[in-house]
N, C-alpha and C positions, 0 to 999 in steps of 0.2 A: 517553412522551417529551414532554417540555413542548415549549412553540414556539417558544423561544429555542435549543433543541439540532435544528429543524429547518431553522435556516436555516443559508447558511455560515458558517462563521468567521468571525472579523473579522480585521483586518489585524493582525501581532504587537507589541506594544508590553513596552518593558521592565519587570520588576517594583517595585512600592516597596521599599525595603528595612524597611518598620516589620515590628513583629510576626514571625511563625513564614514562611520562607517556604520553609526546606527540611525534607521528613519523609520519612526514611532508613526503609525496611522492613526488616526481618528476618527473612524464613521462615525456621521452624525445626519438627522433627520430632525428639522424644529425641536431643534435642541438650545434654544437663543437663552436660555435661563442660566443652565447650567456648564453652556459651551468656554465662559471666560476663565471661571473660576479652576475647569478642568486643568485647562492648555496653562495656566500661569502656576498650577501646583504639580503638575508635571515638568516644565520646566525648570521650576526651583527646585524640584528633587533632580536632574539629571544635570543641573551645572551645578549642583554642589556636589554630585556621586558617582556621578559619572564618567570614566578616564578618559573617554575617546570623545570623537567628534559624533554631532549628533544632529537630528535635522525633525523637528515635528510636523506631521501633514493633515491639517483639518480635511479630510472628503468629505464635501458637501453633498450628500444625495437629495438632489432636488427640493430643498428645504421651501416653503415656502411662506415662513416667520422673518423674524431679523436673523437670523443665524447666519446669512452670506452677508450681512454688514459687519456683524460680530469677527466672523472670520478672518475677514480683509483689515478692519482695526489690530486684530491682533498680528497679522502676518507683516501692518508697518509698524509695529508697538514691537517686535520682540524678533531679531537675528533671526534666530534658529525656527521660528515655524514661517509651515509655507501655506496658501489656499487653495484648494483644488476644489473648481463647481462642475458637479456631474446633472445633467439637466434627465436622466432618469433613475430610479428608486433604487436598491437592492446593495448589501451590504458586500456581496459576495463579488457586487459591476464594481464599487468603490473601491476595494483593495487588486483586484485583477486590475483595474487602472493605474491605480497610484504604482504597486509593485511592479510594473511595465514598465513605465517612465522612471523608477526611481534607478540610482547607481550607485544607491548605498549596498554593500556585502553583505547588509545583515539587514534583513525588513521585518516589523513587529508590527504588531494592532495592538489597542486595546478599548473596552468601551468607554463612553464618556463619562458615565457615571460612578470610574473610577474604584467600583464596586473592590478590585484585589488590590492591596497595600502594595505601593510600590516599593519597600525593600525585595521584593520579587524580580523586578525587573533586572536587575545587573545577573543575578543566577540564572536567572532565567537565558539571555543573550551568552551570557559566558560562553559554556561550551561549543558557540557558533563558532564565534570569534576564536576558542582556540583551535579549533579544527576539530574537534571530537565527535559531533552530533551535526544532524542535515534541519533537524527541526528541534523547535523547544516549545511546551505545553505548561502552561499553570493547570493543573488539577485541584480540583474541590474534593474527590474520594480517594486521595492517596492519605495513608498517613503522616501523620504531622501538619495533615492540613488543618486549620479551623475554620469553620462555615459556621453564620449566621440567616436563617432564611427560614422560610414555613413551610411546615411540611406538605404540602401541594407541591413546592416546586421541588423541593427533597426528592419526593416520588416520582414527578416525571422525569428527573435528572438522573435518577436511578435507574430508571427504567428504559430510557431511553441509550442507556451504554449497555442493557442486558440485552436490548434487541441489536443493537449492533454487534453484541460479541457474540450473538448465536447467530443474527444472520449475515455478519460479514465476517465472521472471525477475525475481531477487530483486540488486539489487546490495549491500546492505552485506554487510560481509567476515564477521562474526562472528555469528551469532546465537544461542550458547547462553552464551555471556560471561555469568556471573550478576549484571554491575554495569549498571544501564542508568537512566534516568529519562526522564520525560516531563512535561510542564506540567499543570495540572490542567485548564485547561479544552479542552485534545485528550484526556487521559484523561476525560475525563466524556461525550464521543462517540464514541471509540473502545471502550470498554470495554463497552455495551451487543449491539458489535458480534461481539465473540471470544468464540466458546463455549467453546473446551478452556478446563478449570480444573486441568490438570497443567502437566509441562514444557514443551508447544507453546506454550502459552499466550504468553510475553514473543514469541516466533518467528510466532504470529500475529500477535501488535501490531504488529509491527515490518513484516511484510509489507502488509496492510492501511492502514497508514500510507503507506507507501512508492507502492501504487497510487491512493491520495489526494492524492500529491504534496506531502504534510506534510514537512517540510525534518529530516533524521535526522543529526545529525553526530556523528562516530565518533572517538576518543582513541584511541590505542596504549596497551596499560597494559603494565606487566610484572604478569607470575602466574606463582604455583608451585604445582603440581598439588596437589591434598591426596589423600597414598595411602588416605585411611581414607575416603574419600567411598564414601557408603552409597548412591550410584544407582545402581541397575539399569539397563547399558548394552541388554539383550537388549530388556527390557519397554519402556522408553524411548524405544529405535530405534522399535520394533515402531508405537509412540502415535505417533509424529513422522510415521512414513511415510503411518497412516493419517490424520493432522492435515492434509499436504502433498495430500493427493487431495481432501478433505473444502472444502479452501481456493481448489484449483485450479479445483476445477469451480462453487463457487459462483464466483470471480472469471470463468470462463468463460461463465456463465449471467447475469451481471451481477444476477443474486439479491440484493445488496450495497447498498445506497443510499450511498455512499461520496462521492457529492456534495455532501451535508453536511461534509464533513470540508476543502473546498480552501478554500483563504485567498485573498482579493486580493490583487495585488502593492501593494506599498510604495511607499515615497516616492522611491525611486531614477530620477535622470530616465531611466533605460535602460528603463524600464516601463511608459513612460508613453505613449499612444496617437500616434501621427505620421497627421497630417492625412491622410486618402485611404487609406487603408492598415488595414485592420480587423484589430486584435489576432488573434494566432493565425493568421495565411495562413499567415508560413513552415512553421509543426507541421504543415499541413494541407495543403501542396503537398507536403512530403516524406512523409506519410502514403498524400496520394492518389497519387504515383508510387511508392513501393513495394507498392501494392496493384496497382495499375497494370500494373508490371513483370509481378506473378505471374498478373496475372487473364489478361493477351496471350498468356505464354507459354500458358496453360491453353489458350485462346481456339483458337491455334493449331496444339494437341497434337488438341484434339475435331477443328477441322477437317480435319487430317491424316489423324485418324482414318478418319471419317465421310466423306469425300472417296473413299477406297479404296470404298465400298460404295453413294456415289449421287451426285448430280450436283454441282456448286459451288453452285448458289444453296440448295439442301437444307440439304448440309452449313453452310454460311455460317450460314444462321437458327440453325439448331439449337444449332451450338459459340456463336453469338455469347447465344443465350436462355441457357444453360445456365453461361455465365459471366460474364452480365449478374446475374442472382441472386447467382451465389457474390460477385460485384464489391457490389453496394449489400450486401449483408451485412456484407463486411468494411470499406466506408468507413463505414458505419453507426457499428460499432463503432471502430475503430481511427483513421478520421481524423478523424472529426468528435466521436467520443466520446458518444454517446447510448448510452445504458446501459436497461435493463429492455424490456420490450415493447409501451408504451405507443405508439401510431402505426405501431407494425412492418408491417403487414399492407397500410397507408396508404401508408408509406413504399416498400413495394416495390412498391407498383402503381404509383408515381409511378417509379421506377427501369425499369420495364416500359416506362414511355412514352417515357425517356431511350434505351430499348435500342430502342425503334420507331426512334426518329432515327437511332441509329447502325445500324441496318440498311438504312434508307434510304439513308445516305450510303457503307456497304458496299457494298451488292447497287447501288445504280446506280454507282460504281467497279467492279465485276467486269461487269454490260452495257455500259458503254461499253469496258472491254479487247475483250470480246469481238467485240461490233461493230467493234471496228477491225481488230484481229490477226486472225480466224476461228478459229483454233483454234491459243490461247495455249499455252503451260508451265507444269504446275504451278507454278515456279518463280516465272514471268511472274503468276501469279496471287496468289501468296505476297505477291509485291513490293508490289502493287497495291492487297492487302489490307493491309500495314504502313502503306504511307502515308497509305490512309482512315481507317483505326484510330487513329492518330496523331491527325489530325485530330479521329475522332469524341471520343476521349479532351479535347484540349482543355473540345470543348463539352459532354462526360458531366460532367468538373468545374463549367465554372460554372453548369452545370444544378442540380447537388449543392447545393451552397453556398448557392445564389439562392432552388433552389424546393424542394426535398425538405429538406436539412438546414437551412432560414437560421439566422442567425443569434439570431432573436426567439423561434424552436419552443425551441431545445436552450438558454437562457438564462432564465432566472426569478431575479431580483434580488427581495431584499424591497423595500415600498416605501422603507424607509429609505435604501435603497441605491442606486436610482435616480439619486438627484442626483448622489451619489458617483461614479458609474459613468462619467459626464458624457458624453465624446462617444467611448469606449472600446467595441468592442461585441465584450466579451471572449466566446469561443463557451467558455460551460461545460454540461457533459453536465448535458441534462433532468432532473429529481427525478421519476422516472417511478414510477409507482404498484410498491412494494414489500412483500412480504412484512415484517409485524414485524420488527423485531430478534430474536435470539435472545439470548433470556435468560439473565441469571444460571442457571449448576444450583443447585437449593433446596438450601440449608444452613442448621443450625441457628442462627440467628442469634449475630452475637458477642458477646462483653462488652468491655468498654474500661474503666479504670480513666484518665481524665482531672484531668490536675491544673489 
């Protein structure tokens, strides 16, 4: 990875209009029936509607019909397409390939079978081109969409984005739609990061993007099922399920360097830093009392517990240590956003000392009950503990913020970007020492017939 794809992003700017700036992919697989008809009513839709330059790409995956003769006919029959023969299978090798080599600004797929109307297509590209959005999705369950198709595939297409949004908490509506594009320079850091090279593949881009906070916007299209579609739902299910655990748990283990991938905000004055007030508190007061909420309720389940079997000041240390950890673990992750393990071990010793304080400020709340009442109510003791806990909570945050997460640990601007940054001190998660990327799977290199 050069050291230009290791810093963040730059801010989105619109594209020029000279030269090639849309190139349409075509996986294809003994597709020779319906490969000519696709590529020649694609291209009469995009030189008659299309404003910019454009470039069509047959990937040939290992075909082993006429389809690499078909290909090559049409790449001398027609300007604007080109042929690329990948000599192994997977839809996911094909566009990782083709979007490598390509140097258009904006790169799309879509299937051969042409399933979604291409008045989709320019809406869809739009917002690349003006700089607004990092990806664009046709959707089949947004509304205003229209679908044609039986409900078999109904059901597993439903089903298959309700397991993603429970177990990636993944919010776009659609992710096996086969019309999608993304800009080339998030495709050129995102792509080193997604290993599936089958059909997870666009469903990990698309996730990984999404916990990058890369802007994804989604069109309604109309689509009509193709009855002869040659995928295997059983095999396909089977990759996806094991793609969705393979995904979950790297994003759970923060394995990902994904901090490369977040943009600064824009030019919009809604963005812009307000005197006194440090980028990102609101995300991080709501982060830290939702942690907050679950860490107390915890807090209070231990000492309910552990209360039945020894004394209050016991039980107090104990529930208050033992969701003092689980507590800096998850503001770690979730509100402040530090990612890999880089300071972890640092980090919770300094969390250790924030949980001294709030034990102090506990356990002397529970000696003064006691010394006053002689022999309170549990109940009396509960209470006593909400309201110092409240308190300690307060100062466990500005502890957080100030001396274990600041702002200056979890942020590394390049120097170019310093200036930029001006008096903004956006908290972005640390570039914490990571595992490589995972690689391309090795395949035969392509060929390209360039005009």
């Amino acid at each position: 990875m050069t050291e230009a794809t290791r810093q963040p992003l730059p801010a989105r700017a619109p594209l020029p209009p000279q030269g090639i700036v849309l190139d349409v992919v075509i996986p294809v697989h003994n597709e020779e029936d319906d490969l000519e008809a696709c590529v020649r009513r694609l291209h009469a839709h995009l030189t008659e509607t299309f404003p910019y330059g454009f470039r069509i790409t047959v990937a040939d995956n290992a075909s082993t019909d006429r389809t690499p003769e078909v290909s090559a006919l049409l790449d001398d029959a027609l300007d604007e397409v080109t042929a690329v023969r990948l000599e192994e299978k997977g839809r996911g090798r094909a566009l990782r390939t083709v979007w490598s080599m390509s140097e258009a600004p904006v790169l799309a797929y879509m299937d051969v079978d042409l399933s979604t109307d291409l008045n989709a297509l320019l809406p869809l590209v739009a917002p690349l081109i003006s700089g607004h959005s990092d990806l664009a999705i046709g959707t089949r369950l947004a509304g205003g969409s229209r679908v044609v198709r039986g409900p078999k595939r109904e059901f597993i297409s439903r089903a298959y984005n309700v397991l993603l949004r429970t177990g990636l908490a993944a919010r776009f509506s659609d992710a096996q739609c086969g019309f999608k594009a993304v800009r080339q320079d998030v495709a050129e850091r995102l792509l080193p990061l997604v290993e599936d090279s089958g059909w997870f593949f666009d469903t990990e881009l698309l996730v990984l993007a999404e916990r990058a906070g890369l802007r994804i916007h989604e069109v309604p299209v109309d689509w009509v099922d193709d009855p002869d579609s040659s995928v295997h739902i059983v095999r396909t299910a089977t990759e996806d399920l094991r793609g969705v655990w393979r995904v979950g748990r790297a994003l759970a283990t923060g394995a990902l360097p994904l901090d490369r991938l977040r943009r600064p905000f824009g030019d919009d004055p809604r963005d812009r830093a307000v005197a006194g007030v440090p980028r990102g508190l609101a995300r991080q007061v709501l982060g830290f009392c939702a942690v907050g909420v679950l860490s107390t309720g915890f807090y209070l389940a231990l000492y309910s517990l552990l209360r039945a079997v020894t004394g209050p000041q016991e039980a107090n240390a104990a529930a208050l240590l033992l969701s003092a950890l689980a507590n800096t673990a998850a503001n770690r992750r979730l509100t402040f956003g530090v990612r890999g393990r880089d300071r972890a071990v640092r980090q919770q010793a300094q969390g250790l000392v924030v949980f001294a304080i709030g034990l102090a400020l506990t356990s002397g709340s529970l000696a003064a009950l006691h010394e006053a009442g002689g022999s309170p109510s549990h109940g009396a003791e509960l209470s006593v503990l909400i309201t110092a806990n409240l308190a300690a909570t307060v100062l466990r945050f500005l502890l957080l913020r100030a001396w274990v997460f600041p702002a200056d640990r979890t942020t590394a601007p390049a120097p170019s970007e310093t200036a930029a940054a001006g008096s903004a001190s956006a908290l972005e998660p640390a570039a914490a020492p990571a595992p490589a990327p995972a690689s391309a799977p090795a395949s035969a290199p392509a060929t390209r017939n360039d005009r």
